[in-house]
C-alpha positions as CSV (number, residue, x, y, z in Angstrom):
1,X,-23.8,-16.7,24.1
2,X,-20.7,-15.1,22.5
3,X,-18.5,-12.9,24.7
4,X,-16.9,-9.7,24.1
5,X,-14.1,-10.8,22.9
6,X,-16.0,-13.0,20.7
7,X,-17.9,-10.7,19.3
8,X,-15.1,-8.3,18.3
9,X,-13.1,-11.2,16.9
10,X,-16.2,-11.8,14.8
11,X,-16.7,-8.0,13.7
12,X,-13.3,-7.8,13.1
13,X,-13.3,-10.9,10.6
14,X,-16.5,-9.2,8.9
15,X,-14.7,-6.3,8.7
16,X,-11.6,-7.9,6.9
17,X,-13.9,-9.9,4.6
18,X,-15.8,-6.4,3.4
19,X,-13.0,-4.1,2.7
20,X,-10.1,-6.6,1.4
21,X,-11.5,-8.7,-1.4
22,X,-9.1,-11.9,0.0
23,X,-10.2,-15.3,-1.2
24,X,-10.5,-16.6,2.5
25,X,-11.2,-15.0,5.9
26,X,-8.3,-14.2,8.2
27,X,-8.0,-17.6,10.3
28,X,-9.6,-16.8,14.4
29,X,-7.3,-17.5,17.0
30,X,-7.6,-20.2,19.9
31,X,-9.3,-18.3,22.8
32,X,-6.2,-16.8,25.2
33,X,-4.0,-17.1,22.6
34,X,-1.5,-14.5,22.9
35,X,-0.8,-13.0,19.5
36,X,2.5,-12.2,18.0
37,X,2.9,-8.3,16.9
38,X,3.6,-7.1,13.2
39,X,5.4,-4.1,12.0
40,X,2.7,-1.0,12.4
41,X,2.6,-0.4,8.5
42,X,1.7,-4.3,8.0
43,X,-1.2,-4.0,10.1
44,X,-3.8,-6.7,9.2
45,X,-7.0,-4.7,8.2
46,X,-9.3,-4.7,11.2
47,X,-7.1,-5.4,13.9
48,X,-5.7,-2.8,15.8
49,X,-2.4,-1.5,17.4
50,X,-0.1,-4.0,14.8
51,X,-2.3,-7.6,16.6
52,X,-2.4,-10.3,14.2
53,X,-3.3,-13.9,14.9
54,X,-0.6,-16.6,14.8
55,X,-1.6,-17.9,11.2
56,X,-1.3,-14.2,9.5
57,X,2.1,-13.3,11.1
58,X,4.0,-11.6,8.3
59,X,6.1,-13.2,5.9
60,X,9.6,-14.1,6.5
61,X,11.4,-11.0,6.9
62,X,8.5,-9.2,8.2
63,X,8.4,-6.9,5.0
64,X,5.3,-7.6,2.9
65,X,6.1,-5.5,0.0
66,X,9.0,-3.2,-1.6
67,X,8.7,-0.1,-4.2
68,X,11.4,0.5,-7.0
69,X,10.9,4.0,-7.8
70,X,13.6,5.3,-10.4
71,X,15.0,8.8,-10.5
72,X,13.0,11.1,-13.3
73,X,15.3,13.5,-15.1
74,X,13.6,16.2,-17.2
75,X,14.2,19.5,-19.2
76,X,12.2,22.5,-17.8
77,X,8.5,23.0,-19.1
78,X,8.9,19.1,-20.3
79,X,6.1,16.2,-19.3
80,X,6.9,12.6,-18.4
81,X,4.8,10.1,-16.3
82,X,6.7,8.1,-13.7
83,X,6.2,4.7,-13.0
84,X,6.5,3.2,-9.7
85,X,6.0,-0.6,-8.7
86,X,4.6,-1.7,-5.9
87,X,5.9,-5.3,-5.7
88,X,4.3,-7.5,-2.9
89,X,7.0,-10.2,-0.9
90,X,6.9,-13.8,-2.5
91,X,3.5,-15.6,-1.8
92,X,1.6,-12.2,-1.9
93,X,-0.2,-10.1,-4.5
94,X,-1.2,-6.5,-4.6
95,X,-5.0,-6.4,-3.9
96,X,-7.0,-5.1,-6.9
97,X,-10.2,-4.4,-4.7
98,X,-9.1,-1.9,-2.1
99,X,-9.4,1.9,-2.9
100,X,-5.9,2.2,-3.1
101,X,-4.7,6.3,-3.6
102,X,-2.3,8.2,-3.2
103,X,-1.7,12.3,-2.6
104,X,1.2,14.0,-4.5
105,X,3.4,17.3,-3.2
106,X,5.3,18.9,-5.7
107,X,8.6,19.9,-5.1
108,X,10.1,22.9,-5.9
109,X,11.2,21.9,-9.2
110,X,7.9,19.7,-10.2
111,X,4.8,18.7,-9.6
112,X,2.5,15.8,-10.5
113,X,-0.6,16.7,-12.8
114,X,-2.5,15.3,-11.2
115,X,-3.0,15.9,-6.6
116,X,-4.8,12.6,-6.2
117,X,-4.0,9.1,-8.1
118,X,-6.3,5.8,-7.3
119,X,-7.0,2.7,-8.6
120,X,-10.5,4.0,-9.6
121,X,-8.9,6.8,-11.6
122,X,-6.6,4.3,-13.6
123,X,-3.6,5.8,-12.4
124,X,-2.7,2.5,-10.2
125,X,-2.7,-0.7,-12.1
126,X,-1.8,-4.3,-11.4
127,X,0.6,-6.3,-13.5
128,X,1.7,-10.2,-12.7
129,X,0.9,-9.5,-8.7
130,X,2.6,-6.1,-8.9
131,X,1.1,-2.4,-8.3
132,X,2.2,0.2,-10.7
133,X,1.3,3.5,-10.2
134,X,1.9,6.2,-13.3
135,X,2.6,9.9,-12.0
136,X,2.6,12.4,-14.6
137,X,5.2,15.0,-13.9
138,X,5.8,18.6,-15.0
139,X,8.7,20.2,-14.6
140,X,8.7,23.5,-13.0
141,X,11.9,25.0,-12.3
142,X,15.5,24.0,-13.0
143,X,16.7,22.0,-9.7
144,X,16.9,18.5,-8.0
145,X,14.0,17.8,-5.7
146,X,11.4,15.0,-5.1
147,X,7.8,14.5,-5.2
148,X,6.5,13.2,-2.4
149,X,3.4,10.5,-2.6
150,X,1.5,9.5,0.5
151,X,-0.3,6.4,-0.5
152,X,-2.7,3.6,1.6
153,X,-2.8,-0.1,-0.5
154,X,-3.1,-3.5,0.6
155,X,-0.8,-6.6,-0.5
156,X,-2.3,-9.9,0.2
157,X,-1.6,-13.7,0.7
158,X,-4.3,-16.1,0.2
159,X,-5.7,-16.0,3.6
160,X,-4.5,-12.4,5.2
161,X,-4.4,-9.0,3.7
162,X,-2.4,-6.2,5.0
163,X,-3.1,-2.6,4.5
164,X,0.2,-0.5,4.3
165,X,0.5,3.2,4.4
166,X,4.0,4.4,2.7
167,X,5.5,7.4,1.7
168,X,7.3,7.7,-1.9
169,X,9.8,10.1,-2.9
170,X,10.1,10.4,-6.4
171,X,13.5,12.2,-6.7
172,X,13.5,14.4,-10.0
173,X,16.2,16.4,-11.4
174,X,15.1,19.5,-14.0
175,X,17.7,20.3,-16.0
């Protein structure tokens, strides 16, 4: 008979298979096993409350991933899509198969064309192990002020996946 804690460690795993696309299943811990804790936005998918097992801690440094986002300068009325990357820590890759999206706010002096960007809509794409996500920007009013994108995407290592939640500000001047 499994136990409880069995069987939750099995859903769990089940769970992390379905929704991450990794090439291997998150390794089970040892029974007792006390687990080390994570930062909260490097999560491993189907464990809660930042728990991961000793053979997914996070990688050296405990950041899985960092974004370059460069400052967008534009005239008023004037179009240009911004491009931010995504770029998982070394050993990692952004993961192509989760529904990765993200929600734009305009600022007061622009606004992305677009509320909702995904992976599904082609706005996020992966180069080399990198995400890049293209915002297409309209420039509203003459100011400085940034766009703010609330996004959920995974970065993963061979044997763990980590789903992150982040907010980007995408500072943009209108001149």
């Amino acid at each position: 008979m499994f136990s409880t804690t069995r069987l939750a460690t099995l859903a769990s795993l089940a769970l992390t298979i379905a929704l991450t696309g990794c090439d291997k299943p998150a390794p089970t811990p040892a029974a007792g096993a006390a687990a080390p804790q994570t930062p909260q936005a490097a999560a491993p998918i189907g464990l809660a409350g930042g728990e991961a097992n000793q053979e997914a801690a996070a990688p050296a440094g405990g950041k899985q991933y960092s974004v370059v986002v460069k400052p967008l300068t534009l005239k008023n009325g004037e179009k240009k899509v911004a491009t931010i990357r995504i770029e998982p820590a070394k050993g990692l890759k952004f993961n192509a198969d989760f529904p990765t999206k993200f929600v734009a706010t305009a600022a007061a002096n622009a606004k992305s064309e677009k509320d909702k960007l995904s992976v599904k809509e082609g706005d996020v794409k992966i180069e080399d192990k990198v995400g890049v996500l293209s915002v297409p920007v309209l420039a509203t009013a003459v100011g400085k002020g940034s766009i703010s994108l609330q996004g959920r995407f995974s970065v993963c290592s061979d044997e763990q996946c980590y789903v992150m939640q982040e907010t980007i500000a995408l500072a943009v001047e209108v001149q």
